[in-house]
N, C-alpha and C positions, 0 to 999 in steps of 0.2 A: 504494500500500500504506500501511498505517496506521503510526504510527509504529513500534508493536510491540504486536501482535494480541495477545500475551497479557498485554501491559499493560493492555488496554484490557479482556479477559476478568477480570482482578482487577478493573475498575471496577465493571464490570457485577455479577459476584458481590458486591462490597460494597452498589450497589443494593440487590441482591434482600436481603438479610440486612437493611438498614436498611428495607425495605419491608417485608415479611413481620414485624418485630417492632412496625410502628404500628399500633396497635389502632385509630385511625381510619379509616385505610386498610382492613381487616381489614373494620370495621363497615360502610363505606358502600361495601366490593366484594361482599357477601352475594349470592350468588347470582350474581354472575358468571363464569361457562366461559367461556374463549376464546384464541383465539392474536391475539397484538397481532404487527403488523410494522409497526415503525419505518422506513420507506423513506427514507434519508436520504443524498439525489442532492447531484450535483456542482454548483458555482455557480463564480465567478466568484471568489468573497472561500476556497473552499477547492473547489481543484478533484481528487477524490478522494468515490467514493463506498462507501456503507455498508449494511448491511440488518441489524438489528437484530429477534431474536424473540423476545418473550415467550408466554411459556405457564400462564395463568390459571385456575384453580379457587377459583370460592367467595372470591374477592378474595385470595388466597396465590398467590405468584408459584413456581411447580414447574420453571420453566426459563427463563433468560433466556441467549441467547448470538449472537454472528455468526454469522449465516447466509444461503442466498438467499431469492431470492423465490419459493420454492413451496411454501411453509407453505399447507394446506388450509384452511379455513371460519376466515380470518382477516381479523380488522378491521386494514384496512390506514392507516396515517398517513405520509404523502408531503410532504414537507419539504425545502428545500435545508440542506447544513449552519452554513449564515449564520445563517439561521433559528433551529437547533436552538442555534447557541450562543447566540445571545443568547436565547432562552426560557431556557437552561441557566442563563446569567449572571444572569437576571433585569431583564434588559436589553429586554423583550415581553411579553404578556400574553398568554396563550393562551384566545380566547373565540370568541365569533359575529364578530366583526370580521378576526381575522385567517383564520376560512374564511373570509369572505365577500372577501376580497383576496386571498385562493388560494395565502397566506402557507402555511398547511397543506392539505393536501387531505385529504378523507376517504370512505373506498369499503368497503362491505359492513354498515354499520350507524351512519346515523346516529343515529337513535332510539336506540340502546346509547350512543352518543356522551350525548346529550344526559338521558340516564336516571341517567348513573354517571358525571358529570361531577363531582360533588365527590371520586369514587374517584382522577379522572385529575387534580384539580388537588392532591390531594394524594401523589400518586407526582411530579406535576413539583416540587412544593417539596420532595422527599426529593431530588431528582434535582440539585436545585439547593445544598442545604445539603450535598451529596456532593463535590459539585463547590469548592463554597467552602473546604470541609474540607484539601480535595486541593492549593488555593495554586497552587505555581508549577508542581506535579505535575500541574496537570490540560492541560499542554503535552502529553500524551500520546492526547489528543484532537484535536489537530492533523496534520495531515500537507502536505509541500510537493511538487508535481510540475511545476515551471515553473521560468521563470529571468524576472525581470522586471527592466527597466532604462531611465532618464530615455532624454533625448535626452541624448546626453553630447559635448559640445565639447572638445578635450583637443588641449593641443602648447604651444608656446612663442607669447606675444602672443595668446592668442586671445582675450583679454579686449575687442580690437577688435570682434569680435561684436558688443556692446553699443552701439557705437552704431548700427546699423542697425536694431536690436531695435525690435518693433510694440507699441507700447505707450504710453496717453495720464496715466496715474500712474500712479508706483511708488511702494516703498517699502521702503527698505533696512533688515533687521532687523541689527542690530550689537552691535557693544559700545566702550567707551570710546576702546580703544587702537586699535582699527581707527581711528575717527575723529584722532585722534591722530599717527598715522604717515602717515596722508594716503591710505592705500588706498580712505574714502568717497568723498572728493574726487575720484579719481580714476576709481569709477564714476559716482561723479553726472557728472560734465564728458562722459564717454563718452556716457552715457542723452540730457544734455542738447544734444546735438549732433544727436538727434533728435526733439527739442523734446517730448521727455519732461517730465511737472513731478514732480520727485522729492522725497522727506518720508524721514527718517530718524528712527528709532526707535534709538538707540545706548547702550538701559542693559543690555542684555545681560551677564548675571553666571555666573561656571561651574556648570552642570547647574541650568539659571534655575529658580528657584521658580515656583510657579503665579500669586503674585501679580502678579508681573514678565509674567508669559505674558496675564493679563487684563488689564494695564496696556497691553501691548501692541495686543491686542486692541480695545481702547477706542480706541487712535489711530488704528489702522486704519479703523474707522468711521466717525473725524471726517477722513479724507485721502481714504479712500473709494478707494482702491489697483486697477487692473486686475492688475497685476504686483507680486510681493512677492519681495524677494532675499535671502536669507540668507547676508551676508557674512561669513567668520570661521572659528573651529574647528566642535568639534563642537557646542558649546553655543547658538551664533550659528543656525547649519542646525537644529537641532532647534527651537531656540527658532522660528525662520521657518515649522516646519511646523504645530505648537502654536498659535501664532498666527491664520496661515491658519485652521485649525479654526475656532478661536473667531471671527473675522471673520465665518464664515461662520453659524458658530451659537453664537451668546453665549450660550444658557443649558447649553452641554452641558456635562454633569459629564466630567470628563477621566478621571477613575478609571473609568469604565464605557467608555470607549472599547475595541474589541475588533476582531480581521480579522475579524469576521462582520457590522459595522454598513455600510450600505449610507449614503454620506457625500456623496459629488459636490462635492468644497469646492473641485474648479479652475472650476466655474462664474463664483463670482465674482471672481476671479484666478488668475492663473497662478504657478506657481512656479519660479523658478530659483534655486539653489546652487552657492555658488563658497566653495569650500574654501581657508583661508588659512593651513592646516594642514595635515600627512599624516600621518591617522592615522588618524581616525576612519571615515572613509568615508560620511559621512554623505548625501552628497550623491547616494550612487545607494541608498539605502537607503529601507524605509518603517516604520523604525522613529524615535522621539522619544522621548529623555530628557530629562525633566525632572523634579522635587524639591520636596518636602513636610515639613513636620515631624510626627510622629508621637508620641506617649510620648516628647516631649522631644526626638526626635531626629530628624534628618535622614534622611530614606529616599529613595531614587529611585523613580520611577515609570515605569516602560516603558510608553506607548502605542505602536500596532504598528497600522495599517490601510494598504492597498496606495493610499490615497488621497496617499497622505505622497511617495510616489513624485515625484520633483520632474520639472516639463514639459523642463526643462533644468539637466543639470547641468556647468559651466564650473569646466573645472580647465585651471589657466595655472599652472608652474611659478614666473613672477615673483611671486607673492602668498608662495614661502615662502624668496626668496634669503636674507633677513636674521633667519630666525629662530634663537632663542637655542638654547645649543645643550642646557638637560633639559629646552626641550620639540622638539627633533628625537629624542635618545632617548625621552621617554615615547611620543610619538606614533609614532614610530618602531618601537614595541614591542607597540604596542599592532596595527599591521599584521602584524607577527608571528603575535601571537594569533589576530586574525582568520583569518587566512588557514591557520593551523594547525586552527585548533578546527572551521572550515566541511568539512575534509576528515574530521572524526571524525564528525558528525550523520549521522543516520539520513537528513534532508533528504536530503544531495547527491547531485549530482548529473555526468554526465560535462561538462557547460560550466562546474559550480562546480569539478571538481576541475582543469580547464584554468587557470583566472584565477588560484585559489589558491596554484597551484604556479610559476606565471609572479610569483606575488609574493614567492612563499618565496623564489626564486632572484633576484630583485630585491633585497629587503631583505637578504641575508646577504652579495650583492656589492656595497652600494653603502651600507649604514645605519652602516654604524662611518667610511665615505669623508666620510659626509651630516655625519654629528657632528661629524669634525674642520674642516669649509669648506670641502669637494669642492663646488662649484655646481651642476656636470655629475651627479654622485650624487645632490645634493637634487633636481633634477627626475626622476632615475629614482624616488628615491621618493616624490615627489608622485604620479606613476602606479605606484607599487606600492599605496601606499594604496585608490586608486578601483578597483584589481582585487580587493583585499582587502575591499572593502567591497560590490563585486557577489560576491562567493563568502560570504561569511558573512550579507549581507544576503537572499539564495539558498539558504541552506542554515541554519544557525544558528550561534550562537556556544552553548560549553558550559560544562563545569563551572567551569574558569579563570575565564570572567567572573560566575557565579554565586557563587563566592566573593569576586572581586573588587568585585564590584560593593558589598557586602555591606562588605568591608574597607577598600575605599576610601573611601565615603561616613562610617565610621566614625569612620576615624583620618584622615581628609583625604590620603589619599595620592593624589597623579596617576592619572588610570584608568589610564593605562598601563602605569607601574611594578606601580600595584596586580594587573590581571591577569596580569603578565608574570610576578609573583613567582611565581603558584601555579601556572604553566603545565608545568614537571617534574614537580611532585608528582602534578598529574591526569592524564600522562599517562603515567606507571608505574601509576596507578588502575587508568585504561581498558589497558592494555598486553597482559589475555589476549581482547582482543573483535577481533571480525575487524577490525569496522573501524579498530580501531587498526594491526593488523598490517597493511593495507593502505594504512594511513597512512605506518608505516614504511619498510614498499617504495618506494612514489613518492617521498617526501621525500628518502628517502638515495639514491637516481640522481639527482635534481637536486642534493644536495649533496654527492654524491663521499663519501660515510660512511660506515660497516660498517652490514650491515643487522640491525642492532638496535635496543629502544627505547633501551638503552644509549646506543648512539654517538647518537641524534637528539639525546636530550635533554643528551648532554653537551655537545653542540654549538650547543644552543641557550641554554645556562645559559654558555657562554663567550661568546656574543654578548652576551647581558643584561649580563653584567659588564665588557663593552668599553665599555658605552656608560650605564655608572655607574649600572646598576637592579641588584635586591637580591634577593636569594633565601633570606632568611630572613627574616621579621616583624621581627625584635630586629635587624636590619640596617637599619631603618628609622628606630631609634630609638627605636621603642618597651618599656619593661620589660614583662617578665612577669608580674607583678602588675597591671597596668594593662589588657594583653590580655587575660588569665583572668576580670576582670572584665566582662571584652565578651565572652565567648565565647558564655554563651547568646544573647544579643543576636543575635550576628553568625550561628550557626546557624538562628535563626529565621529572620532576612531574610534567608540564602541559601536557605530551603525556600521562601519566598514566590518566589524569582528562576524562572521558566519556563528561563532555561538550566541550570540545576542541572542539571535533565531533561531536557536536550537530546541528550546525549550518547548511546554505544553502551553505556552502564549507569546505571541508576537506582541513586543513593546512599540510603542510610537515614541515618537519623540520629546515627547513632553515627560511620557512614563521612566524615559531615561534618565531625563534630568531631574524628575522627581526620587527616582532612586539615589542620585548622587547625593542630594540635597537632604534628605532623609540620613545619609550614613556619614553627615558632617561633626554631628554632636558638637558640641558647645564650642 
């Protein structure tokens, strides 16, 4: 099922209304009657299908809506939805070459095809400047019916894996302090005992720039890598998948990356992740953040392709005995979020909502034990994390990180703290949607709590402050004159953010900013 059928019925009516008032469109559809069906099948990159029907006179579009395939004396166009997003994106060229590669199919009239071809290439660039319009909104063209996930290695020591590992160069993606505390060392010695030749990349920096991701890429080239390891947090693992890309094709624009680009980048290496953190989940995920600067400012970029999927992902509890204790709470919380927000998506599903709830109840037993230097706690939530990151990497993350994402990058707050702050406020938002109410339910039998959003969220907003995160913006330190300032800023790039819209409610724009202005506190 679509994400929400009559989200997608608003998109479509915005079409027809931005179509029907281009006089170009209008002049080069004269004299065309017809029903168009958009047949837009299941693939592999969105597996969920579609039938789309327009109803044409004289180039004025009289009906556009979901529907099946038994529209009469219609010219049919057959498509995977891979396909259609990137034609959407602008990411493909819609001519004689992609029939002729059977990228499009078409039945009942070519000759119409090729008569009123300026009509249809100027409905795809309405189709497209609709799409661009819509930002992070246009998530609502997506839909997920699968549960996808590495190889995953997981328990105490298992980082011995490594050395039996088949592989004739690697290439460890890092960052400083890794190299520093000794944990490269410790996979290089491992790889090299199977006479591995290993090359390390260790300028990895948080939520890496792109220039850092091409710098990386370049080395890659000159080591010429079969294996690539993304050692580290979430920034190290993303950076590692980002990389990969580029190894694989050094001129791809990364802002055009989309789940409908057909990639194959474990061709020229493989990829394993090993998490030196618990929080992100990066490691069974196929998503990669990385950062840009914009109008001066620092914005993050989600790229998302199921390519990113790593061949193995190694989570060994030893990689996070020693770590400090606000990045066990940020990260910490940031599992929270995950695994909270995967159970509000439209996405989920019944193996999202198993892992999800296997991590709620993980993290609220063992993350306040984790902070104070429980050992036994930090490795439960080393594997709370890798559950929380197959359930929201599965299902999505929502409004929480669409504002965080948004607030963190701004004011420099930890993503953890950052989303953890907004995580009551969105979900007294979502509070009258089923699937909040069915969030409630599950939650509070795994955490023994009255069944309201009440008691969840109070319960959740006394964890945050066990474990020294904040729940007011001005709790951060920041004044309100400094924030008010950001405020348009900060609602624009949460409309760009596709989880804004991920949830069981689409916000407007006012509800945005009444979100922010709610989680300011004094």
């Amino acid at each position: 099922m679509p994400i929400a059928v009559k989200e997608i019925e608003k998109f479509l009516s915005n079409v027809k209304e931005r179509i029907n008032r281009n006089e170009k469109i209008i002049r080069y559809g004269r004299g065309l009657r017809t029903n168009l069906l958009f047949d837009l099948r299941s693939d592999e990159n969105c597996p969920w299908s579609l039938c789309i029907s327009v109803g044409i006179k004289d180039g004025i579009i009289e009906d556009i809506k979901i529907s099946d395939k038994s529209v009469s004396n219609a010219l049919v166009f057959t498509l995977t939805w891979g396909t259609f997003l990137r034609i959407a994106k602008g990411h493909m060229n819609v001519g004689t070459t992609a029939v002729l590669k059977k990228k499009i199919k078409i039945k009942g009239g070519l000759m119409t095809v090729i008569r009123y071809r300026k009509y249809l290439g100027e409905v795809i660039r309405t189709i497209q400047d609709v799409i661009s319009e819509y930002g992070g909104r246009a998530t609502i063209l997506l839909s997920r019916a699968e549960f996808l996930a590495p190889h995953i290695i997981i328990g105490r020591n298992v980082r011995s894996f490594l050395s039996g590992i088949s592989a004739k160069r690697a290439l460890i993606v890092t960052d400083k302090t890794m190299t520093k505390i000794g944990f490269v060392e410790e996979v290089k010695t491992l790889l090299e005992k199977n006479d591995v030749k290993v090359s390390v990349f260790d300028e990895i920096a948080p939520e890496p720039p792109e220039d850092i991701i091409r710098k990386g890429a370049k080395f890659a080239a000159r080591t010429n890598p079969d294996l690539i390891i993304g050692l580290g947090g979430g920034s190290a693992m993303d950076a590692a998948k980002a990389i990969l890309l580029c190894y694989h094709y050094p001129s791809i624009s990364l802002e055009r990356v989309d789940p409908g680009m057909e990639l194959d980048i474990h061709r020229k290496a493989k990829l394993m992740l090993i998490p030196t953190t618990s929080g992100t989940g990066s490691e069974v995920t196929w998503a990669s953040v990385i950062s840009f600067k914009r109008e001066g400012e620092k914005q993050k970029l989600g790229l998302g392709t199921r390519e990113f999927i790593a061949d193995i992902a190694l989570v060994d509890p030893y990689f996070v005995e020693n770590l400090p204790k606000k990045v066990v709470a940020t990260t910490g919380l940031d599992v929270l979020s995950h695994a909270i927000e995967s159970l509000l998506s439209p996405w989920c599903n019944e193996i999202v909502r198993a892992v999800a709830l296997r991590a709620i109840k993980l993290t609220f037993r063992h993350l306040v034990r984790s902070y104070n230097g429980d050992l036994s706690s930090r490795e439960k939530m080393h594997y709370a994390a890798t559950l929380a990151g197959l359930a929201f990497g599965n299902s999505q993350a929502t409004l929480a990180h669409g504002l965080g994402h948004a607030f963190g990058a701004t004011f420099r707050i930890p993503h953890g703290f950052a989303v953890a702050l907004f995580l009551p406020y969105v979900l007294r938002y979502y509070k009258d949607t089923a699937m909040a109410k069915e969030m409630v339910m599950e939650v509070s039998e795994e955490l023994r709590v009255g069944r309201s959003m009440n008691s969840v969220v109070s319960a959740i907003t006394s964890l945050i402050n066990k474990v020294g995160g904040k729940t007011t913006i001005t709790g951060f330190g920041i004044s309100r004159k400094d924030f008010l300032s950001k405020l348009d800023w900060l609602v624009k790039l949460s409309k760009e953010d596709p989880c804004t819209y991920s949830g069981p409610k689409l916000p407007s724009d006012e509800d945005i900013r009444t979100l922010y202005l709610s989680a300011l506190g004094e």
